[in-house]
C-alpha positions as CSV (number, residue, x, y, z in Angstrom):
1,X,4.7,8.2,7.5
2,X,5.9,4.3,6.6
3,X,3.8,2.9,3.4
4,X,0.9,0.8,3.8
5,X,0.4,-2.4,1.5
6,X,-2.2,-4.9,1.7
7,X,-0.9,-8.7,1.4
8,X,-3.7,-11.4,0.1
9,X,-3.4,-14.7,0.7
10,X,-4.9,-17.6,2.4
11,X,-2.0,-19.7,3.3
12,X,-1.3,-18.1,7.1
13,X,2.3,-19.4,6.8
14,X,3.3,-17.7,4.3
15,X,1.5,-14.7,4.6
16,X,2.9,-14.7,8.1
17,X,6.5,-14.6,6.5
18,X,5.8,-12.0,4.3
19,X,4.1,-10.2,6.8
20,X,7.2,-10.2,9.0
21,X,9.7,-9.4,6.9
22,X,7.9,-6.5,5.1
23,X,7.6,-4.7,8.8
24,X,11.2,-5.7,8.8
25,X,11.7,-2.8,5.9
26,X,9.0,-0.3,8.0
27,X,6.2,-1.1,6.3
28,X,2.6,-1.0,8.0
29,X,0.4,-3.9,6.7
30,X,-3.0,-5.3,6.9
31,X,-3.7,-9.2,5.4
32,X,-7.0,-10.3,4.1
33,X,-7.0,-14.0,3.6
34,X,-9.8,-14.2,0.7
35,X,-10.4,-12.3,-2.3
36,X,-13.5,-10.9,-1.4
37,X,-12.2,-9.2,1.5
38,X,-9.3,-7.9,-0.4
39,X,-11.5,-5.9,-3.0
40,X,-13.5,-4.4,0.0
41,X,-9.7,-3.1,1.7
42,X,-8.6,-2.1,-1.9
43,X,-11.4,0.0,-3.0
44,X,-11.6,1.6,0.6
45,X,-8.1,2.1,1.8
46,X,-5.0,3.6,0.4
47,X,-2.4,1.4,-0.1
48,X,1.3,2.2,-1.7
49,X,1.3,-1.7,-2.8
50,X,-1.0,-4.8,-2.8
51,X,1.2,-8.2,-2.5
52,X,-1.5,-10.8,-4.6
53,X,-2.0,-14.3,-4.1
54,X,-3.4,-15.4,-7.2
55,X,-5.2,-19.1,-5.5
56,X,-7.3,-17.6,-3.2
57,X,-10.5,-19.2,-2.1
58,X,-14.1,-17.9,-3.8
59,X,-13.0,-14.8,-6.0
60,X,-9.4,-15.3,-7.8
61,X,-6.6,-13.3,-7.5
62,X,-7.1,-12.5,-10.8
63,X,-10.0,-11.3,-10.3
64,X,-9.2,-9.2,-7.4
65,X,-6.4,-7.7,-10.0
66,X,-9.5,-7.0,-12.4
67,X,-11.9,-5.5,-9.6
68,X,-9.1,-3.2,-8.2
69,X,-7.6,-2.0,-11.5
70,X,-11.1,-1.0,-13.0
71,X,-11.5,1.5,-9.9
72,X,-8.0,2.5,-9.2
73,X,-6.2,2.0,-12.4
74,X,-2.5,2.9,-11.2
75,X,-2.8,1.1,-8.0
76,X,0.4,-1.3,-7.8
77,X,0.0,-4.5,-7.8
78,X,3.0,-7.7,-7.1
79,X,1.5,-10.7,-7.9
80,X,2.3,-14.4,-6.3
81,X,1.5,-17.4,-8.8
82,X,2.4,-21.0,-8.9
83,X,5.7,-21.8,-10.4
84,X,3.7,-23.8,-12.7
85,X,0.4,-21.4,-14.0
86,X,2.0,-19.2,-16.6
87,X,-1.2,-18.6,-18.3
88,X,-1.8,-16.8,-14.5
89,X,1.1,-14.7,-15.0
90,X,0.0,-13.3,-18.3
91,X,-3.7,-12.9,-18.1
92,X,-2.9,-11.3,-14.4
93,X,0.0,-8.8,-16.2
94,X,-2.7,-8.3,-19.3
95,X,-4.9,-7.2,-16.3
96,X,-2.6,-4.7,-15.3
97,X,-0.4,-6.1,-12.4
98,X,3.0,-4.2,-12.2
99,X,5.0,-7.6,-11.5
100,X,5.2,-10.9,-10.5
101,X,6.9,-13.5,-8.5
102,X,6.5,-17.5,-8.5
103,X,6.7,-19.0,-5.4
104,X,8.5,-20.7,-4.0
105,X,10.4,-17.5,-3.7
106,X,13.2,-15.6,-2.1
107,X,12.6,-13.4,0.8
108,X,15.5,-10.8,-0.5
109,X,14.1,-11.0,-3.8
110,X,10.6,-10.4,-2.6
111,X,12.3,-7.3,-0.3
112,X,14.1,-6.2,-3.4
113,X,10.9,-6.5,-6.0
114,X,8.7,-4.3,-3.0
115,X,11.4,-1.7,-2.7
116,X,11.6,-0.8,-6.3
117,X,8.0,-0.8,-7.1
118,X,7.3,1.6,-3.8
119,X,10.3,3.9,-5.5
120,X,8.0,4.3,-8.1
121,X,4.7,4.7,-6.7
122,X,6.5,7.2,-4.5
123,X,7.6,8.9,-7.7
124,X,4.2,9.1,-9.3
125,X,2.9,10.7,-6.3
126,X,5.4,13.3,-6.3
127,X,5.2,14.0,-9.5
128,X,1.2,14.5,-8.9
129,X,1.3,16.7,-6.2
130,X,3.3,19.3,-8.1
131,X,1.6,22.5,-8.5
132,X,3.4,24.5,-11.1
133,X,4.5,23.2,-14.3
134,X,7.8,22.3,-15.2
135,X,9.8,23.4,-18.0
136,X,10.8,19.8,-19.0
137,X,7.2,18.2,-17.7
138,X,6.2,17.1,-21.3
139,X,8.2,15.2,-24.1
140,X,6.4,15.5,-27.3
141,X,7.8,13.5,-30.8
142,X,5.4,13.9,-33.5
143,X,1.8,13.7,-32.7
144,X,2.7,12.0,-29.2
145,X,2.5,14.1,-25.8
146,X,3.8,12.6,-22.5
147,X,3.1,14.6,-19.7
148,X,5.3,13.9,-16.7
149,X,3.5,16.0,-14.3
150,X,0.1,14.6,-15.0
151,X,0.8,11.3,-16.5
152,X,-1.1,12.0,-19.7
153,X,-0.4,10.5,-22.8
154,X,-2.4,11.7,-26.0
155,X,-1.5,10.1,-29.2
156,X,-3.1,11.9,-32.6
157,X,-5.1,14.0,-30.0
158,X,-6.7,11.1,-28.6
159,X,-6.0,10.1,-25.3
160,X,-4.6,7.1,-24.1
161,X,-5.5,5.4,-20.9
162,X,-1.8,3.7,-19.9
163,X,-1.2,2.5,-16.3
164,X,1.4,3.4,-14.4
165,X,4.3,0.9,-15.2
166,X,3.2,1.3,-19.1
167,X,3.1,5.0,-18.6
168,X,7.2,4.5,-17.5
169,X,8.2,1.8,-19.8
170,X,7.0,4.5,-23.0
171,X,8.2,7.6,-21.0
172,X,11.6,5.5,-20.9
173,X,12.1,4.5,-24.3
174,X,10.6,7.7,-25.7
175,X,13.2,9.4,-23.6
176,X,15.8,6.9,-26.0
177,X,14.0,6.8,-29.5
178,X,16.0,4.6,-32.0
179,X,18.2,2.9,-29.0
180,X,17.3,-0.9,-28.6
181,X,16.9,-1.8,-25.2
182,X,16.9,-6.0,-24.2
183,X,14.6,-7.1,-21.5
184,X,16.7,-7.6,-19.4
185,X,17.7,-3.9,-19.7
186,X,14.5,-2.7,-19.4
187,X,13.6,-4.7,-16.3
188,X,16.8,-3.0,-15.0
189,X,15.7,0.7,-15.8
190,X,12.0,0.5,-15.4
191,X,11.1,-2.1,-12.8
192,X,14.2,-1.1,-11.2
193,X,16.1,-4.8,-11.0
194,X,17.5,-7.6,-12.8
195,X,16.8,-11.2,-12.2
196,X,16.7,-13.8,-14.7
197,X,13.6,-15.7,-15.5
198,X,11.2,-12.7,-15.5
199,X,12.1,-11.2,-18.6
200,X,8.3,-12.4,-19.3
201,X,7.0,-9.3,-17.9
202,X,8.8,-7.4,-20.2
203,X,7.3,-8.7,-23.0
204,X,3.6,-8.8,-21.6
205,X,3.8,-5.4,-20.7
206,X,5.1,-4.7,-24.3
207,X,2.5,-6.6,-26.1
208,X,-0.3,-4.5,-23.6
209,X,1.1,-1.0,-24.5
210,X,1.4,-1.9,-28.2
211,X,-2.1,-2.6,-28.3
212,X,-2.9,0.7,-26.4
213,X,-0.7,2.9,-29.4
214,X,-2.5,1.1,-32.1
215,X,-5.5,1.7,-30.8
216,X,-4.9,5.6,-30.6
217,X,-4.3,5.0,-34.6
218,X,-6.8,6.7,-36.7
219,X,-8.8,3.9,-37.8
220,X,-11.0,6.1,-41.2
221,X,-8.1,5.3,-43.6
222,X,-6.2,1.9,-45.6
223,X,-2.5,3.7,-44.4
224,X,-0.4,1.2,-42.9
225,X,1.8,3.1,-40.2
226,X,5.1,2.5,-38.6
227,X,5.0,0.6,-35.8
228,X,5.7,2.8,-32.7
229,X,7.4,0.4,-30.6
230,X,9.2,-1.8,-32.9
231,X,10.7,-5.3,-32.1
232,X,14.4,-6.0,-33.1
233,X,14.6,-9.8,-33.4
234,X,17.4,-11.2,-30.9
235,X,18.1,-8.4,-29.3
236,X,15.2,-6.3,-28.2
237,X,13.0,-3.3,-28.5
238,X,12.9,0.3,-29.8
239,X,10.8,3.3,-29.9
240,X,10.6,4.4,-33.7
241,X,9.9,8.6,-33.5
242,X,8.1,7.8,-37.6
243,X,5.2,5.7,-35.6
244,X,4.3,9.2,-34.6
245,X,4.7,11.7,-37.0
C-alpha cells in the first residue's frame, strides 16, 4: 500500500507540480488549497507526510503546523516558505515541523527531502508495531532512558515529550556520546541528506530539544548541571554522558 501525504497550498501551479511528481514516486495524494481545510484532512485522515505551504489564505501554515502537532505530535511535517521569511522557518521548526524547503525549489531536491523523511516515518512505525521486546530496544546513560521500541524518553524519571525527528537526533548522538558531529553531518545521518543552506534546521531543532532536557532538570535545588548536549564552537555538537548522571 503506496503512502498517502497531504500537500497544502493555494497556488494550483505549483501544487499541481508537486502533485505530479510525488505520484511520479507512487505516492497517493489529496491537496487542500486553504489552511482550514487542511486541519480538517489532518486531524481526520492518516497521512505518512503533509507537504506545508506556509502563505495560505485565512489560517497560516503555521498555524496549521500548530493545530496538527498539538493532536498528532509525531505527524511529519515538510514545510514550504518564502526564500525571504526566515522568522517562518524557525517559529514553524519551533512548532515542530520535521524540515523545510524555500521555494523557489528543486523538484529532485523536493523528491529527495520526501523520500528520506517517509524512510523514517516508515521506521517509526515499524518500530511501534513490534510486540516483543528487544534485547537492544533501550539505551540508558545515567539517569536517561531511550526506548527504541516505544519512543520514550524519561530523563531523572520524568518524562519527556520529544517529537519524532528530536526523538532521532538524541537517539543518534546518544548512540555517539563524546563524538562531535557538524550540521552538516547530522543533516546527513538524521534527516537523511546533505544540502547546503539548511544547516538552520539543525540548529533549531537543537535549540528545541535542549530546552526539552533542561526542562526534565530537577528544578528544587542551586546545582548547576552539565549541559547534556553541549556546543563545540566551530565545529559542532556533542552529547556529554555527565549531563546525565
Amino acid at each position: 500500500m503506496s503512502d498517502h501525504i497531504l500537500i497544502v497550498e493555494d497556488d494550483q501551479d505549483i501544487a499541481e507540480l508537486i502533485k505530479v511528481n510525488m505520484q511520479d514516486l507512487g505516492l497517493q495524494v489529496t491537496h487542500c488549497d486553504n489552511g482550514e481545510d487542511a486541519v480538517k484532512q489532518a486531524l481526520e485522515n492518516n497521512f505518512s507526510l503533509i507537504i506545508l505551504d506556509l502563505t495560505l489564505p485565512g489560517c497560516s501554515g503555521l498555524d496549521v503546523c500548530q493545530q496538527v502537532k498539538e493532536v498528532k505530535q509525531e505527524q511529519a511535517i515538510l514545510m514550504l516558505t518564502a526564500r525571504s521569511s526566515e522568522v517562518d522557518r524557525v517559529v514553524g521548526l519551533e512548532l515542530g515541523a520535521d524540515d523545510y524547503m524555500a521555494k523557489p525549489f528543486s523538484i529532485r531536491e523536493l523528491q529527495a527531502r520526501v523520500h528520506a523523511l517517509l524512510r523514517r516515518v516508515h521506521l517509526l512505525q515499524k518500530s511501534k508495531q513490534e510486540e516483543t521486546e528487544d534485547e537492544g530496544a533501550s539505551i540508558c546513560h545515567g539517569q536517561l532512558m531511550i526506548n527504541q521500541r516505544t519512543h520514550e524518553v524519561v530523563l531523572r524519571q520524568k518524562s519527556l515529550d520529544l517529537t519524532a525527528t528530536e526523538f532521532d537526533l538524541l537517539r543518534f548522538m546518544v548512540q555517539h556520546p563524546g563524538q562531535v558531529f557538524s550540521r552538516t553531518q547530522l543533516l546527513d545521518k538524521v534527516w537523511g541528506y546533505q544540502y547546503s543552506g539548511y544547516e538552520h534546521t539543525v540548529n533549531s531543532h537543537i535549540n528545541r530539544l535542549r530546552n526539552k532536557l533542561v526542562a526534565g532538570q530537577p528544578q528544587s535545588n542551586n546545582k548547576v548541571l552539565p549541559t547534556i548536549i553541549q556546543t563545540v564552537f566551530g565545529v559542532g555538537y556533542k552529547f556529554s554522558p555527565e549531563g546525565v548522571l
